[in-house]
PDB file of N, CA, C and O in Angstrom, chain B, residues numbered from 101:
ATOM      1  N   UNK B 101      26.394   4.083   9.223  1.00  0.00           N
ATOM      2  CA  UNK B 101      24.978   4.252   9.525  1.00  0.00           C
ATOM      3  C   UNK B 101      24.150   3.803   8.319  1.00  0.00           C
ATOM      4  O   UNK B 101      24.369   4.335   7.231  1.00  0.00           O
ATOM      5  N   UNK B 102      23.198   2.843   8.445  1.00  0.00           N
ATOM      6  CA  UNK B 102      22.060   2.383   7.557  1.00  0.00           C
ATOM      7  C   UNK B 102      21.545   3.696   6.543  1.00  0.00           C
ATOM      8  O   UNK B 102      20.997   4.633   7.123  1.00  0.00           O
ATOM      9  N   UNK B 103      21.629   3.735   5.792  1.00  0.00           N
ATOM     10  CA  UNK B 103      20.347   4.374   4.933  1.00  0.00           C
ATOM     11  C   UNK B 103      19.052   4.840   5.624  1.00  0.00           C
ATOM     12  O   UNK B 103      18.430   4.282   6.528  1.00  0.00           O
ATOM     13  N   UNK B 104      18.823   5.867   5.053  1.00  0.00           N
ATOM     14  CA  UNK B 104      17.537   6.586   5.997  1.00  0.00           C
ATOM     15  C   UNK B 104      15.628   5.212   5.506  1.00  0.00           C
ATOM     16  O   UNK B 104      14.625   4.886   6.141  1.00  0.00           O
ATOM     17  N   UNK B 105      16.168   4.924   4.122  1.00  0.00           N
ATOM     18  CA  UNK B 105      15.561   3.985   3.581  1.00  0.00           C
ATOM     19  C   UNK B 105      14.980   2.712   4.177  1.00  0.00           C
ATOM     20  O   UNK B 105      13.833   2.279   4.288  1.00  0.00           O
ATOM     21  N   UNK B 106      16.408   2.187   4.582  1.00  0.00           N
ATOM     22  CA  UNK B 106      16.664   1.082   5.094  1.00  0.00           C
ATOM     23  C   UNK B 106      16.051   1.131   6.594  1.00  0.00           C
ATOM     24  O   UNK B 106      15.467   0.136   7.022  1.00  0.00           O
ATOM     25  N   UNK B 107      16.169   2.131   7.276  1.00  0.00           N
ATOM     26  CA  UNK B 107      15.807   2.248   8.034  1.00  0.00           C
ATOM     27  C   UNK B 107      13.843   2.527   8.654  1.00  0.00           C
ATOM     28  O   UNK B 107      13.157   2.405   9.669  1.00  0.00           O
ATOM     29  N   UNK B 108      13.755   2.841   7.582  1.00  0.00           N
ATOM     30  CA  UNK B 108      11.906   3.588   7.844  1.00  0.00           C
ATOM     31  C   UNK B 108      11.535   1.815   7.128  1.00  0.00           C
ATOM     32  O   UNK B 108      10.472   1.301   7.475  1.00  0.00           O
ATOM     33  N   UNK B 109      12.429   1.067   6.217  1.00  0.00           N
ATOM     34  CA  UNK B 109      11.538  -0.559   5.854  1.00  0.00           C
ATOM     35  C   UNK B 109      11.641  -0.894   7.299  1.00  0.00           C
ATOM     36  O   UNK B 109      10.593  -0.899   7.946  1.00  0.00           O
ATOM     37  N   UNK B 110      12.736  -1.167   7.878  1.00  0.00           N
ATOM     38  CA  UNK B 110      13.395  -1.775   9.158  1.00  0.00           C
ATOM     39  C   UNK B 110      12.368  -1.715   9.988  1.00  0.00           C
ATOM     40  O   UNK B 110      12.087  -2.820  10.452  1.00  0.00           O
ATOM     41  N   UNK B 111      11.375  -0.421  10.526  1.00  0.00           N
ATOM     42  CA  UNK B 111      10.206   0.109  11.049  1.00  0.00           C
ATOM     43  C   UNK B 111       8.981  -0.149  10.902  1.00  0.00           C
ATOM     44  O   UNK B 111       7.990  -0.161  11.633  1.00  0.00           O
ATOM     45  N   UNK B 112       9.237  -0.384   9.686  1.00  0.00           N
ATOM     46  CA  UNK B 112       7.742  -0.647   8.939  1.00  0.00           C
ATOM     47  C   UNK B 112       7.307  -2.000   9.236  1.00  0.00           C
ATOM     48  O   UNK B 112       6.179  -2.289   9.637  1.00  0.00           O
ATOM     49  N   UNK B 113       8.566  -3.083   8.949  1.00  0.00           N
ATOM     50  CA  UNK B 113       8.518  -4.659   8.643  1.00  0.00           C
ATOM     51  C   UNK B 113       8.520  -4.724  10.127  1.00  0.00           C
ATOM     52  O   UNK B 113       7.831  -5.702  10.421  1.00  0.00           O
ATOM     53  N   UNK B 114       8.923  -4.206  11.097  1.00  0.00           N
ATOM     54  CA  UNK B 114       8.895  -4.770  12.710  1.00  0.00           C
ATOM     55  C   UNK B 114       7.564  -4.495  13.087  1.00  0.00           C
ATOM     56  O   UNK B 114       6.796  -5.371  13.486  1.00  0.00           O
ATOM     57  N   UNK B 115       7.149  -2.818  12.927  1.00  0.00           N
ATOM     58  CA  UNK B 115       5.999  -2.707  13.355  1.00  0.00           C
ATOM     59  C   UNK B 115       4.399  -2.154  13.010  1.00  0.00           C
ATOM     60  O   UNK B 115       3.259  -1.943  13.425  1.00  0.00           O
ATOM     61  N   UNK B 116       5.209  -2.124  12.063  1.00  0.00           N
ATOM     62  CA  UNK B 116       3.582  -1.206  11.229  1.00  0.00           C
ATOM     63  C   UNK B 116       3.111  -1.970   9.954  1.00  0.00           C
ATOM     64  O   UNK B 116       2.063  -1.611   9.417  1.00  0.00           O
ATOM     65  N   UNK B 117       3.823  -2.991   9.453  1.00  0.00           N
ATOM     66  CA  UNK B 117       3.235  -3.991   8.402  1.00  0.00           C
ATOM     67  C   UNK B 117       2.480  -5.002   9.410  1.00  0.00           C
ATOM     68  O   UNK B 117       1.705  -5.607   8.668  1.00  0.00           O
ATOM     69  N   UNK B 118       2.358  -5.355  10.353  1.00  0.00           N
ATOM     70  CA  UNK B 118       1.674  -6.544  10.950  1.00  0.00           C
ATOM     71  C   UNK B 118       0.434  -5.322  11.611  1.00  0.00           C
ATOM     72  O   UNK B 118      -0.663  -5.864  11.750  1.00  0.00           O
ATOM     73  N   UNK B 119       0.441  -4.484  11.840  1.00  0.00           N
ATOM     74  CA  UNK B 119      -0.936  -3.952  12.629  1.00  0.00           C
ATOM     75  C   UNK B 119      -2.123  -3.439  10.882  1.00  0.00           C
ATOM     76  O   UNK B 119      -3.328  -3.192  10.856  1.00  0.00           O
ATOM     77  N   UNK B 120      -1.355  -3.455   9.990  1.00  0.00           N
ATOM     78  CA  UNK B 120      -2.096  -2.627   8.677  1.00  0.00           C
ATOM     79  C   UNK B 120      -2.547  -3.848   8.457  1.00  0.00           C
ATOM     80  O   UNK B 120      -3.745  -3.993   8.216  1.00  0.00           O
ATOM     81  N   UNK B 121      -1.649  -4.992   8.496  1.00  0.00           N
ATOM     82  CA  UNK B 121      -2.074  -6.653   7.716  1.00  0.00           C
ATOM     83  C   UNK B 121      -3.195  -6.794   8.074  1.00  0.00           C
ATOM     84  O   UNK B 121      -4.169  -7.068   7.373  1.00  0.00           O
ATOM     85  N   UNK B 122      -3.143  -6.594   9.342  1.00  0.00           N
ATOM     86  CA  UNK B 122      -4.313  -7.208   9.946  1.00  0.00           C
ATOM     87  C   UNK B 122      -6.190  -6.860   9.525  1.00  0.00           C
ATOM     88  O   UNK B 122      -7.231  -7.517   9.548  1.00  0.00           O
ATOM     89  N   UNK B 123      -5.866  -5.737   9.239  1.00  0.00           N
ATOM     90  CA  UNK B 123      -7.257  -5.190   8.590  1.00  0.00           C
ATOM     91  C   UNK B 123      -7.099  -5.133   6.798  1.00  0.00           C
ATOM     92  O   UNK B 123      -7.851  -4.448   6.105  1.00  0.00           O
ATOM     93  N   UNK B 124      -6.140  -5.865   6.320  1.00  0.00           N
ATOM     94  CA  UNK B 124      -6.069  -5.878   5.269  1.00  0.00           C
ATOM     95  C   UNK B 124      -5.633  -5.192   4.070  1.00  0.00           C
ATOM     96  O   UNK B 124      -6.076  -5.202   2.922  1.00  0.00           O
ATOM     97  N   UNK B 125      -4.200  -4.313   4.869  1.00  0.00           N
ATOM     98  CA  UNK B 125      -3.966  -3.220   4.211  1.00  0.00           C
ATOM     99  C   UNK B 125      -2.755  -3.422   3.925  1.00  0.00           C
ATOM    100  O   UNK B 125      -2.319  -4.516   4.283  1.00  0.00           O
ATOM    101  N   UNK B 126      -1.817  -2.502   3.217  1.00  0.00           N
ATOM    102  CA  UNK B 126      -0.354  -2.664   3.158  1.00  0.00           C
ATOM    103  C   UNK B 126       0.236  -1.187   2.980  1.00  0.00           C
ATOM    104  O   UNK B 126      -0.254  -0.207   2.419  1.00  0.00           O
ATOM    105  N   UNK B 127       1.491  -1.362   3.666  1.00  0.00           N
ATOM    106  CA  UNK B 127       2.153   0.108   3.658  1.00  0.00           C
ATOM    107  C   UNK B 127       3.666  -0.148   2.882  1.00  0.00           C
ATOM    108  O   UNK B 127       4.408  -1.093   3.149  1.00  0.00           O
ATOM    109  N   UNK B 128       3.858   0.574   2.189  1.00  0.00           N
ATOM    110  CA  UNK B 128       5.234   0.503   1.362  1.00  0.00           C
ATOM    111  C   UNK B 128       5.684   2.313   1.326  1.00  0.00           C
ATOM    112  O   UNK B 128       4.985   3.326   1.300  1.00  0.00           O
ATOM    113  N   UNK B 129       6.967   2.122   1.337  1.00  0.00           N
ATOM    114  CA  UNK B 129       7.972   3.407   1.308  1.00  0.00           C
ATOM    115  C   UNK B 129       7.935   3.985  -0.409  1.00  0.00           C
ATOM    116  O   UNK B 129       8.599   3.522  -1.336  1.00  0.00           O
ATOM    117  N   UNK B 130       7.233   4.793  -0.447  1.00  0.00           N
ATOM    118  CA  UNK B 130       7.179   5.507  -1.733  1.00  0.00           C
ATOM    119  C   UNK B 130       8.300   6.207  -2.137  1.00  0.00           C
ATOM    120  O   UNK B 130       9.097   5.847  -3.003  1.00  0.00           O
ATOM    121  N   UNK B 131       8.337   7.285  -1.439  1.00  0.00           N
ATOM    122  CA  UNK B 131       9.825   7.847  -1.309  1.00  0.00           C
ATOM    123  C   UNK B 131      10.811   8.657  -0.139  1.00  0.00           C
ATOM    124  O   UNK B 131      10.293   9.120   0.878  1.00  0.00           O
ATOM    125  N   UNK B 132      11.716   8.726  -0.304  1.00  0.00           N
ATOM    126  CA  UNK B 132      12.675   8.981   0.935  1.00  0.00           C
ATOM    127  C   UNK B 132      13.369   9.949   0.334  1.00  0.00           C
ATOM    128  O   UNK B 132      13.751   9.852  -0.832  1.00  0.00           O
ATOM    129  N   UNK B 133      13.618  11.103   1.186  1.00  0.00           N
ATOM    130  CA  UNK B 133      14.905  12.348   0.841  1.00  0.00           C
ATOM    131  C   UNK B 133      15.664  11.884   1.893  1.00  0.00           C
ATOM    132  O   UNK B 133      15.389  11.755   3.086  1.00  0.00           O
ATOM    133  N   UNK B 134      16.964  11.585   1.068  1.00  0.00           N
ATOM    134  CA  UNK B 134      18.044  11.337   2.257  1.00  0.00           C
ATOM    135  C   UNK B 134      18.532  12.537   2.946  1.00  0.00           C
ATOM    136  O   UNK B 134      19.138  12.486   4.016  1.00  0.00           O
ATOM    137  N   UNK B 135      18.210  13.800   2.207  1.00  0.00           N
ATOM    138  CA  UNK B 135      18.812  14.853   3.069  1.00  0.00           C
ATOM    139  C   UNK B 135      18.297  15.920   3.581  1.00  0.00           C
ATOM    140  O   UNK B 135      18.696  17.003   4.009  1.00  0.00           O
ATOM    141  N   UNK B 136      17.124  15.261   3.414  1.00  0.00           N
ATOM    142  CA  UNK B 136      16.082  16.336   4.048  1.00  0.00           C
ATOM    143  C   UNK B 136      15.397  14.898   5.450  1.00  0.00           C
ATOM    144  O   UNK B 136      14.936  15.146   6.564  1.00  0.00           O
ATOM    145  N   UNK B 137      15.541  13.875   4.971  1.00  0.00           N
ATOM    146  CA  UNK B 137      14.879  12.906   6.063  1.00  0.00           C
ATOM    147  C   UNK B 137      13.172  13.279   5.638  1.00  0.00           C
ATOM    148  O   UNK B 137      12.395  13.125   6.580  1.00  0.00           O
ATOM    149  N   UNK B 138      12.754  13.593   4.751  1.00  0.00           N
ATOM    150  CA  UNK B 138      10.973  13.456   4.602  1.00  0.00           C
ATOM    151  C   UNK B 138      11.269  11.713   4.007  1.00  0.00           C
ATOM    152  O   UNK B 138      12.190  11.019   3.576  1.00  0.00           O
ATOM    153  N   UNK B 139       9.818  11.623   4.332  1.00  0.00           N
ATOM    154  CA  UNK B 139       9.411  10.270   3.908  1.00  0.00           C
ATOM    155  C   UNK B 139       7.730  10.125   3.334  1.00  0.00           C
ATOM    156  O   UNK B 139       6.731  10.513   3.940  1.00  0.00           O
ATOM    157  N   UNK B 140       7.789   9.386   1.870  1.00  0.00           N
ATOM    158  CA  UNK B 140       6.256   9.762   2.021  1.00  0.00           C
ATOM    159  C   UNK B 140       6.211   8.005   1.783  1.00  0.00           C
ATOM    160  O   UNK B 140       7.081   7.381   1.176  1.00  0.00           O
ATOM    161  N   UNK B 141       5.101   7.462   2.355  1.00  0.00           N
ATOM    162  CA  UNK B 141       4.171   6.105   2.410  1.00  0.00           C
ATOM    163  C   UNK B 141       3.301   6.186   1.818  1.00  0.00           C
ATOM    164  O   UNK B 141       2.580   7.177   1.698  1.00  0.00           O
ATOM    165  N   UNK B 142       3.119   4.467   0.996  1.00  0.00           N
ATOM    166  CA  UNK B 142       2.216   4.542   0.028  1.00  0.00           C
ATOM    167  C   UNK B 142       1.469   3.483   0.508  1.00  0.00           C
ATOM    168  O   UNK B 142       1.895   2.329   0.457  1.00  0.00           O
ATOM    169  N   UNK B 143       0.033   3.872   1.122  1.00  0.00           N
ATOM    170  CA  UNK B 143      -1.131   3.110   1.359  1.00  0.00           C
ATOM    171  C   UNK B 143      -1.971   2.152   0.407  1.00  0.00           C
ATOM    172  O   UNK B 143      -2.931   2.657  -0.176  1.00  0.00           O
ATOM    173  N   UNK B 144      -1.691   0.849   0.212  1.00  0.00           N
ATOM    174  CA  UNK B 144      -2.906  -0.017  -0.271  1.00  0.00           C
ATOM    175  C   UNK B 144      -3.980  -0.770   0.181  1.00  0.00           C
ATOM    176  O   UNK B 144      -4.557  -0.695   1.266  1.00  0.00           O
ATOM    177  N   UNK B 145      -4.187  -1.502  -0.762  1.00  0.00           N
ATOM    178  CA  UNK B 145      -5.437  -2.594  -0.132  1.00  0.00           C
ATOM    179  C   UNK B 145      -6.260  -2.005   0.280  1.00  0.00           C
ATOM    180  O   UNK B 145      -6.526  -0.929  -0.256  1.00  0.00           O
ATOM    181  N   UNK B 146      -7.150  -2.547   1.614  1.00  0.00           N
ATOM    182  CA  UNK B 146      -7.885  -1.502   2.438  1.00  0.00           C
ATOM    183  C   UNK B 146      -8.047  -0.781   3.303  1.00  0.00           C
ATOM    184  O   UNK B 146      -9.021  -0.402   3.954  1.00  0.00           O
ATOM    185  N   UNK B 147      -6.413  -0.479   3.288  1.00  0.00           N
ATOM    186  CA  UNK B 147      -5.491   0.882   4.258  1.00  0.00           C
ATOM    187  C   UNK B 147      -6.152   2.083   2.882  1.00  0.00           C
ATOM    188  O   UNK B 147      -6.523   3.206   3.225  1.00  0.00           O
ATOM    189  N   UNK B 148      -6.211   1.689   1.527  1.00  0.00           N
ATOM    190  CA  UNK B 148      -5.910   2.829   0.536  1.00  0.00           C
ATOM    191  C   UNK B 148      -7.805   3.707   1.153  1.00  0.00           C
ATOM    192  O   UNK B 148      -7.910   4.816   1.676  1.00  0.00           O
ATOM    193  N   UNK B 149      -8.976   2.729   0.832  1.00  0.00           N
ATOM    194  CA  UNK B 149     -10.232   3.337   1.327  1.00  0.00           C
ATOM    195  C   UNK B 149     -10.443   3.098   2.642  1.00  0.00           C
ATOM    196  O   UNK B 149     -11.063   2.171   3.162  1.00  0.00           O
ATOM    197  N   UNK B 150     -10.119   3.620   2.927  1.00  0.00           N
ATOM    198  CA  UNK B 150     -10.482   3.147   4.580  1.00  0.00           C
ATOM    199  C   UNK B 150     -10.629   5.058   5.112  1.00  0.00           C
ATOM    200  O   UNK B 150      -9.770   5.893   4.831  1.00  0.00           O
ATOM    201  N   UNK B 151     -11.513   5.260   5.652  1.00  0.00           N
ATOM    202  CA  UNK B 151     -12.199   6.424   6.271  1.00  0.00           C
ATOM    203  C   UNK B 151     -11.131   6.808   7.157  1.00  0.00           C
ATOM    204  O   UNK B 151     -10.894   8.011   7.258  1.00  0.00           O
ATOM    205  N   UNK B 152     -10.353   5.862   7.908  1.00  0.00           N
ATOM    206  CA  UNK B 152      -9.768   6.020   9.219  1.00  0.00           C
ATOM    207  C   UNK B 152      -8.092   6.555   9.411  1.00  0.00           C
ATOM    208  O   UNK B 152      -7.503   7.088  10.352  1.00  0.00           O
ATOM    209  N   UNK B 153      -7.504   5.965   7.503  1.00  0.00           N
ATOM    210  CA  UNK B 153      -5.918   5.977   7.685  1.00  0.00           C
ATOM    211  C   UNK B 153      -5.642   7.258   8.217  1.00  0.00           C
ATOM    212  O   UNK B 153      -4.918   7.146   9.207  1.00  0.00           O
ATOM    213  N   UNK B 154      -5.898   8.297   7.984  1.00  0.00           N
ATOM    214  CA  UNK B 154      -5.442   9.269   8.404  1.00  0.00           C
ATOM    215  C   UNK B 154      -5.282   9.621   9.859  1.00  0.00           C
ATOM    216  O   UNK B 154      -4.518  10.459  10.339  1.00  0.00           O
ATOM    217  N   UNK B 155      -6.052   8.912  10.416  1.00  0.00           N
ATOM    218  CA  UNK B 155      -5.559   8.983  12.096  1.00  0.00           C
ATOM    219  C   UNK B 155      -5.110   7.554  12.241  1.00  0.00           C
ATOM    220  O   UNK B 155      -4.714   7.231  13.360  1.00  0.00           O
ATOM    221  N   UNK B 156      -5.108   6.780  11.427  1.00  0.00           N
ATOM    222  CA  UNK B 156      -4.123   5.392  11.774  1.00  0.00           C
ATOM    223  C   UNK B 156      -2.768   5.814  11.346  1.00  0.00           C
ATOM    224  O   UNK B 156      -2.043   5.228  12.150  1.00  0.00           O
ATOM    225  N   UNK B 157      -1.970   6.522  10.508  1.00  0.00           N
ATOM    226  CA  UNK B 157      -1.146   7.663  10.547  1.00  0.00           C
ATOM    227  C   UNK B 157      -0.693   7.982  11.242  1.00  0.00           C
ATOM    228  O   UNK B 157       0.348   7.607  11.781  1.00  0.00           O
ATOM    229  N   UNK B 158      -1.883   9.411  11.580  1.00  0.00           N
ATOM    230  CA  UNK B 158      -1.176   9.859  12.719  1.00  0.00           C
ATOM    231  C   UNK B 158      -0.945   9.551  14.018  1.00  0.00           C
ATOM    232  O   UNK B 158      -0.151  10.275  14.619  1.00  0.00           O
ATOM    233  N   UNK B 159      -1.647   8.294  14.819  1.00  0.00           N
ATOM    234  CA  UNK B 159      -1.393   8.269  15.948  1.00  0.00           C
ATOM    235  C   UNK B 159      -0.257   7.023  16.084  1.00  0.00           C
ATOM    236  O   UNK B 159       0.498   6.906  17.050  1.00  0.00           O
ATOM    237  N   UNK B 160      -0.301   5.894  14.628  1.00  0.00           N
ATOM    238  CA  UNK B 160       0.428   4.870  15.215  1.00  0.00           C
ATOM    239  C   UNK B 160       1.288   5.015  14.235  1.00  0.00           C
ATOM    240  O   UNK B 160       2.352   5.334  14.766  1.00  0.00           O
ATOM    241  N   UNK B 161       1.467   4.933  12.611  1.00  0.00           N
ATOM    242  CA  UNK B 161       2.341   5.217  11.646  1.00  0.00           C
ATOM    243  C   UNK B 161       3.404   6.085  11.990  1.00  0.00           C
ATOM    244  O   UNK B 161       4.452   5.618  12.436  1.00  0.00           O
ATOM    245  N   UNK B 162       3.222   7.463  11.806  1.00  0.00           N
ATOM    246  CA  UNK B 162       4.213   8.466  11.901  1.00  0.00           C
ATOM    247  C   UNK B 162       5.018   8.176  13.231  1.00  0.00           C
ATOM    248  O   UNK B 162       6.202   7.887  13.059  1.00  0.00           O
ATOM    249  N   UNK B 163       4.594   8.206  14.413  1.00  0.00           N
ATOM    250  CA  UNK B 163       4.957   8.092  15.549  1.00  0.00           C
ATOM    251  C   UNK B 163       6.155   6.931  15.568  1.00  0.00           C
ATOM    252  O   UNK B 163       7.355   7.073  15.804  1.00  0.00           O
ATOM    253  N   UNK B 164       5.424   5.772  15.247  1.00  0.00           N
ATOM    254  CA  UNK B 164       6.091   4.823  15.169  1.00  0.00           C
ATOM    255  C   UNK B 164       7.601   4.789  14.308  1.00  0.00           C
ATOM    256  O   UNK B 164       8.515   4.054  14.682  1.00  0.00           O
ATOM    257  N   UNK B 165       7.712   5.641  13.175  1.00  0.00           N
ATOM    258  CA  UNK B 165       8.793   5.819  12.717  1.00  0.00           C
ATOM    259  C   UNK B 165       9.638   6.986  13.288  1.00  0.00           C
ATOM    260  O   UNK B 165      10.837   6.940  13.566  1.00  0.00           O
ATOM    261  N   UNK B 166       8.664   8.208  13.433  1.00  0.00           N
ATOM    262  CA  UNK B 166       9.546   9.470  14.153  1.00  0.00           C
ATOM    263  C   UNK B 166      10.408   8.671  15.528  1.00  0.00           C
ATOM    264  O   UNK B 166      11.636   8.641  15.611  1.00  0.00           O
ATOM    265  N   UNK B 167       9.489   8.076  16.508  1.00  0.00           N
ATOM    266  CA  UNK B 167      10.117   7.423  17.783  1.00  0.00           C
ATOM    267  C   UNK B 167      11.209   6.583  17.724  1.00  0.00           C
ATOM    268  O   UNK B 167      11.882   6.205  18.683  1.00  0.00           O
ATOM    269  N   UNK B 168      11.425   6.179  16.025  1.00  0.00           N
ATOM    270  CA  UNK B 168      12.670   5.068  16.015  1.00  0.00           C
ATOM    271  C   UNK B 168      13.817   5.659  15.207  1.00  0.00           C
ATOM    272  O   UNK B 168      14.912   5.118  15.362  1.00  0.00           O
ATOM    273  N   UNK B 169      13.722   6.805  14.274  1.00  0.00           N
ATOM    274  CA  UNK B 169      14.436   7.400  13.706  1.00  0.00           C
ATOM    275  C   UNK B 169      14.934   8.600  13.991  1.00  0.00           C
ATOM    276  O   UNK B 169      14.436   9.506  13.323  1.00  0.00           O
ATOM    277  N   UNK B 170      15.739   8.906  14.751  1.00  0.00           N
ATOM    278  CA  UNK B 170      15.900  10.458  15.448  1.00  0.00           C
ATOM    279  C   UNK B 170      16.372  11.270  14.030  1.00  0.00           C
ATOM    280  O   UNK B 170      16.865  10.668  13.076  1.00  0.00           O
ATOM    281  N   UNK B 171      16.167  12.555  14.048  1.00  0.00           N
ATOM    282  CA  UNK B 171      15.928  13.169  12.988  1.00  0.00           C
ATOM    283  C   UNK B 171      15.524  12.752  11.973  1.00  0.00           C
ATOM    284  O   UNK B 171      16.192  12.788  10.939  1.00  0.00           O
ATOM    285  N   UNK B 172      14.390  12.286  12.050  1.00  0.00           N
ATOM    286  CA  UNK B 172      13.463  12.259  10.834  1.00  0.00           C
ATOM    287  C   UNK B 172      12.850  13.271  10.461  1.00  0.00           C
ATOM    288  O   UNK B 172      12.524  14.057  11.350  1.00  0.00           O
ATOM    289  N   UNK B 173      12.545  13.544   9.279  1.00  0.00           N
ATOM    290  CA  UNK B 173      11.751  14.776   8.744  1.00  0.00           C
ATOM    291  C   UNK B 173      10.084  14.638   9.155  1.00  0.00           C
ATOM    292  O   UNK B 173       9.724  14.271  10.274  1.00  0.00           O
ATOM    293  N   UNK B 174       9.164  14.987   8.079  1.00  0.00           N
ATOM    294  CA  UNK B 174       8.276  14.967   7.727  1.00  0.00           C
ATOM    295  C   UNK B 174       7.649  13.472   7.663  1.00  0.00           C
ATOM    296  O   UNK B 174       8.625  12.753   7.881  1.00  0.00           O
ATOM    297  N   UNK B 175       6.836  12.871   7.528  1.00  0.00           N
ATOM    298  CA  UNK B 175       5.862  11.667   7.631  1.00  0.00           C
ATOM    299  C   UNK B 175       4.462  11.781   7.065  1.00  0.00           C
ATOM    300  O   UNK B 175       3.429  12.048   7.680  1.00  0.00           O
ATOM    301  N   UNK B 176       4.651  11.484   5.565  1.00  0.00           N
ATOM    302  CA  UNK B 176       3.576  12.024   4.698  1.00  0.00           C
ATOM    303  C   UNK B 176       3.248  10.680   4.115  1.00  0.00           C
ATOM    304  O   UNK B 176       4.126   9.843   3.905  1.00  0.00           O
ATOM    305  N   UNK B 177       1.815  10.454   3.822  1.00  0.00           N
ATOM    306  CA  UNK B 177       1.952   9.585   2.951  1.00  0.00           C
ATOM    307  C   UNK B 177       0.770  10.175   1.526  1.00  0.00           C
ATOM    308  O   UNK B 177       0.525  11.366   1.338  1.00  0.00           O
ATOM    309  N   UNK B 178       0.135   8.931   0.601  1.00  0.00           N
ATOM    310  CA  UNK B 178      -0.797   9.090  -0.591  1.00  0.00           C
ATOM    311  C   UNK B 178      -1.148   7.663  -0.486  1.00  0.00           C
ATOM    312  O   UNK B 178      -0.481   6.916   0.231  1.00  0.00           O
ATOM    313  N   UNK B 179      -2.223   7.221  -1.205  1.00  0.00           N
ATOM    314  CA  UNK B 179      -3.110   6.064  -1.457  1.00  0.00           C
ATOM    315  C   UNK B 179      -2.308   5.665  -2.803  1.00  0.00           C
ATOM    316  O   UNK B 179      -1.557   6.400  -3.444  1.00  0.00           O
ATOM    317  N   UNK B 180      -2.610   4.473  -3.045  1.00  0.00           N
ATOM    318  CA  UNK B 180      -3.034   3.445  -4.333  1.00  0.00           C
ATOM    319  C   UNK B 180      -4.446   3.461  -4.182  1.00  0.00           C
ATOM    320  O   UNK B 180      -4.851   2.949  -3.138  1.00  0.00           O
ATOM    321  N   UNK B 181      -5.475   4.013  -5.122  1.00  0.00           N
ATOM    322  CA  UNK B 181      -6.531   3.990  -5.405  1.00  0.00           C
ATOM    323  C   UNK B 181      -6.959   2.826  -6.655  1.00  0.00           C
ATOM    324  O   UNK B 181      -8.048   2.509  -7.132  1.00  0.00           O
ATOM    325  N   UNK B 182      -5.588   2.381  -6.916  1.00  0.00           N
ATOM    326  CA  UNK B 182      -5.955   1.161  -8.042  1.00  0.00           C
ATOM    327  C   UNK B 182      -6.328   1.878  -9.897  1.00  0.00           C
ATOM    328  O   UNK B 182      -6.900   1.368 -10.861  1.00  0.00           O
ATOM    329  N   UNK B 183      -5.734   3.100  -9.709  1.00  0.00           N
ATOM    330  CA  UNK B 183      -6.033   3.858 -10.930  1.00  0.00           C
ATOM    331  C   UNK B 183      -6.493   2.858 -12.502  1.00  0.00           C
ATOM    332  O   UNK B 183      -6.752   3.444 -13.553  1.00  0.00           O
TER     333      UNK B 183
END
């Protein structure tokens, strides 16, 4: 079996990097517990200010990985604010 890792990029690169692109944003895997299955995502570009990620998240992000990863944990993410 793939890596829990390997698996949430696998998700990301099929379906949730081309809908963020599009408004100019980018999503990358911050970090992964392999044995707990949490995952937290790290929002840039203008996914990071954007008023909206948080229900772009929750309705298409999280989903989109919970629906492809059976026992997945948690689905958290944080911004790049460009510190």
């Amino acid at each position: 079996m793939a890596a829990l890792r390997e698996m949430v990029e696998e998700v990301l690169a099929r379906t949730v990097r081309p809908i963020v692109a599009r408004d100019g944003g980018e999503v990358s895997v911050a970090s992964v517990d392999e044995t707990g299955g949490a995952v937290v995502l790290l929002y840039r570009g203008r996914c990071a200010g954007c008023p909206a990620i948080g229900l772009t998240h929750e309705r298409i992000v999280r989903p989109a990985i919970e629906g492809s990863i059976p026992g997945i944990g948690a689905v958290t993410y944080t911004l790049d604010l460009g510190a």
